[in-house]
N, C-alpha and C positions, 0 to 999 in steps of 0.2 A: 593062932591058926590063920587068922584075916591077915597078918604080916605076912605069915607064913607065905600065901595067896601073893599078896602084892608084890613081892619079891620076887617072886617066882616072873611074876607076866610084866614087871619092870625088866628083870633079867631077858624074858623072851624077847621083848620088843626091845633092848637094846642090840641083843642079839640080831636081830631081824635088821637095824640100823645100820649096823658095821658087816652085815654079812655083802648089803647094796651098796655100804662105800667101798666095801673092798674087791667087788665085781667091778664095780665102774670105770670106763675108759673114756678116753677124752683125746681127739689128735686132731689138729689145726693144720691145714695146708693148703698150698697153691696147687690151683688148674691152670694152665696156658694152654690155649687150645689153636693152631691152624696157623701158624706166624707165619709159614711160606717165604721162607728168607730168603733172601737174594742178592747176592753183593754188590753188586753195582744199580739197588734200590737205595738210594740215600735214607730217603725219608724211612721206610722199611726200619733200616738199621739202626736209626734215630729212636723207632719206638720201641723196637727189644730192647736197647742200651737204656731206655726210659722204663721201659717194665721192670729190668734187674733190679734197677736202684730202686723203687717203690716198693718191689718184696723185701729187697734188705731191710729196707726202713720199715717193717712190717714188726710186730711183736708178736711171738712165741709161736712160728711158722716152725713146722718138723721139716716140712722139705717141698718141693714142686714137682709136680709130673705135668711134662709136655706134651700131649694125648695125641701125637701124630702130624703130616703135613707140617713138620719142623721145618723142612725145606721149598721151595716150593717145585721144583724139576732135579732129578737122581744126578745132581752134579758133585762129586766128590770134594771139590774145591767149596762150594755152599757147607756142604756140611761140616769141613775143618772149621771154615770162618764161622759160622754157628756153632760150635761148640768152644772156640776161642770166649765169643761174647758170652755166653751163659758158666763159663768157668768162672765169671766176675761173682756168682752166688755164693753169698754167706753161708748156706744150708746146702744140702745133698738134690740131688735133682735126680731125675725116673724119665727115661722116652719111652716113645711107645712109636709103630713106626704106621705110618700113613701109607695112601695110594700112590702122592705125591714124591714119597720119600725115596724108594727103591723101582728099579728096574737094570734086572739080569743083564740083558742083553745090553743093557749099555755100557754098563761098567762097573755097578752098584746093585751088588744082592743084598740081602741081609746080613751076609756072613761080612762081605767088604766095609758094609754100612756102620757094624758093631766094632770093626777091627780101629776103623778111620776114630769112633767115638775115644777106645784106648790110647789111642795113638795120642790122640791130643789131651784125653785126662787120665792120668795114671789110676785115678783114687776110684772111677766109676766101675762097677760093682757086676751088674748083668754082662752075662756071656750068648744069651740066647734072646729071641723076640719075645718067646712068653717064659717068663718067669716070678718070683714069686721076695718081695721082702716084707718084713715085721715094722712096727716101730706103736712103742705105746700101747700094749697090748690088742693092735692091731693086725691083719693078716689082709696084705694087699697084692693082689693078684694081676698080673700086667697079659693082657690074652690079646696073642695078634691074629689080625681077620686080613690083611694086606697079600694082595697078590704081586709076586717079583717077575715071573715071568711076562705077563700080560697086562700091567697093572689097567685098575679102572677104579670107578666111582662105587661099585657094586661092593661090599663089604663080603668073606666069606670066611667065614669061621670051618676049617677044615674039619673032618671029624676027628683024627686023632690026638688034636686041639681042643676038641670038646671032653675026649676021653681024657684028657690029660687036667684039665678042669675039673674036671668029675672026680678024678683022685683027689686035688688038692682039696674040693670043700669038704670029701669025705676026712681026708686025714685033718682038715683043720674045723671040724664038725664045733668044738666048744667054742669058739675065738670068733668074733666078728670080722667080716668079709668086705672089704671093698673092693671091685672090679675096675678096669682101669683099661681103655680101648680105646682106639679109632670109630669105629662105625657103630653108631647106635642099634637098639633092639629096637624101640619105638620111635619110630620119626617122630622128631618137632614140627616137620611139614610134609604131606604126604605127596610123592615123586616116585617116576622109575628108575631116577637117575640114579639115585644114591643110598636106594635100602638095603637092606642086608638080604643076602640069600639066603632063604628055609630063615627067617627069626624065630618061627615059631618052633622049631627042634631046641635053638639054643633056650629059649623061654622055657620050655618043658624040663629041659633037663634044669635048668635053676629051681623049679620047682618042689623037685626033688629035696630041696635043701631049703632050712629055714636061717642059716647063719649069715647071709648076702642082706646088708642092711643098704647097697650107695653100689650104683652103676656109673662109670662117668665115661663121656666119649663125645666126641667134638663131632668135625668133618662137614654137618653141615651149615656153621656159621652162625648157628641158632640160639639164641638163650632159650631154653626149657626145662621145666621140671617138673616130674608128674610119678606119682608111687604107683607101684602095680602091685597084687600079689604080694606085699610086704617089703616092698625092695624100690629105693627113690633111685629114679632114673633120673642121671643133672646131663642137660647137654648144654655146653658152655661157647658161647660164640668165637671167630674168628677174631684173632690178635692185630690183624690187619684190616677187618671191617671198621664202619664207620655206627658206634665210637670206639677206639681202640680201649678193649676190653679183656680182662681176666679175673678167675674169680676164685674167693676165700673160700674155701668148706672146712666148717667144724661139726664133727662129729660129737656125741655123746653117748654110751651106754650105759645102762644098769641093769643089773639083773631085775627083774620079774616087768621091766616096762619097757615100752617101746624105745628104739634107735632116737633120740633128736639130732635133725641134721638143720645147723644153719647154713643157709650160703651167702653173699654177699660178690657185687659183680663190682672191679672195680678199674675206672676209666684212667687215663691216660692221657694227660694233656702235656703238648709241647707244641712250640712254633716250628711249622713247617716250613721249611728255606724255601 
């Protein structure tokens, strides 16, 4: 009987073991946040072409997302020659599009912005500003706040942009959630210049949902990180501030325990001509 016992609660708690390794996710990747490229910045160019090769030389990265302000003014010609340079990446790459990035009236909507990024890589994947890919049993959500028409510093999450997020963390309710933006929910540094319109709508409706473990959104230049409500908010500095900066997140989940998110910021050194 007392075997009988041991057996039993040896068997639970292996059970109990393998039911958390086999919940568990784990995806390692690059942030670049704000490069503001510019083709006739030398130095500028100097340190994306230095960033690239540092993520390649990086070990067991899934991919990079560029969180906006790729460009630094809606010039069509910036953005072929930045996407020429980040084509040099070993791994799959994600934009996300800035203030900096679009403006309608000039010559660069979103729609023109996404066409230019095809034009020049065949293989890149997204058709629209906000949309949505996997990797690692991950679920990464790419949600644009950027205004084409008028752009500015002011972040605004549209509402049928929020409803459209409202979908996706419903339908992806079991799978852990990374957000993936321009314009923060929480400032790193409190300004009128550059918060988001109505945060507090967007913060409610996250609420709502407990699968959002990693917020991430650049814009303003900041390194910050701070949890809220269950969900770590990373805001990762400008690629052309001083020190030139970008940064690791590895994620980990398991079932019955909290998200661990490492991050790690990492600098860029080259001789400036």
């Amino acid at each position: 009987m007392k075997k009988t016992i041991l057996l039993f609660l040896i068997t639970l708690i292996s059970g109990f073991i393998m039911q958390n390794m086999v919940s568990a996710a784990e995806i390692k990747f690059a942030q670049v946040a704000d490069v503001h490229y510019m083709t006739e910045n030398e130095n500028g160019t100097r340190v994306l072409e230095k960033t690239i090769e540092d993520i390649n030389a990086q070990d067991d990265l899934s991919f990079v997302v560029f969180t906006g302000d790729n460009i630094d003014s809606a010039k069509p010609h910036y953005l072929k020659e930045f996407v020429k340079i980040i084509n040099k990446l070993d791994i799959p790459y994600y934009l996300v599009i800035g203030n900096h990035d679009v403006f309608k009236n000039g010559g660069l909507s979103k729609e023109k912005y996404i066409e230019i990024i095809h034009d020049n890589n065949f293989f890149y994947g997204p058709r629209k500003p906000n949309y949505v890919f996997k990797k690692n049993g991950f679920v990464f959500i790419i949600v644009d706040g950027a205004k084409e028409v008028i752009p500015g510093t002011i972040g605004y999450y549209k509402k049928d942009t929020l409803e459209w997020l409202d979908k996706n963390l419903v339908k992806y309710k079991n799978q852990p959630v990374v957000i993936m933006q321009h314009f923060p929910l929480i400032e790193p540094k409190p300004t009128r210049s550059h918060k988001t319109h109505e945060a507090e709508v967007y913060l409610d409706l996250l609420k709502k949902h407990d699968n959002v473990v990693a917020l991430l959104s650049g814009h303003y230049h900041l390194n910050n990180e701070i949890m809220q409500d269950g969900i770590y908010h990373i805001s990762t500095p400008s690629l052309i501030g001083d020190p030139h900066a970008y940064k690791i997140i590895n994620i980990i989940t398991t079932k019955e325990f909290s998200p661990m998110i490492y991050t790690e910021l990492k600098e860029i050194e080259y001789n400036e001509k």
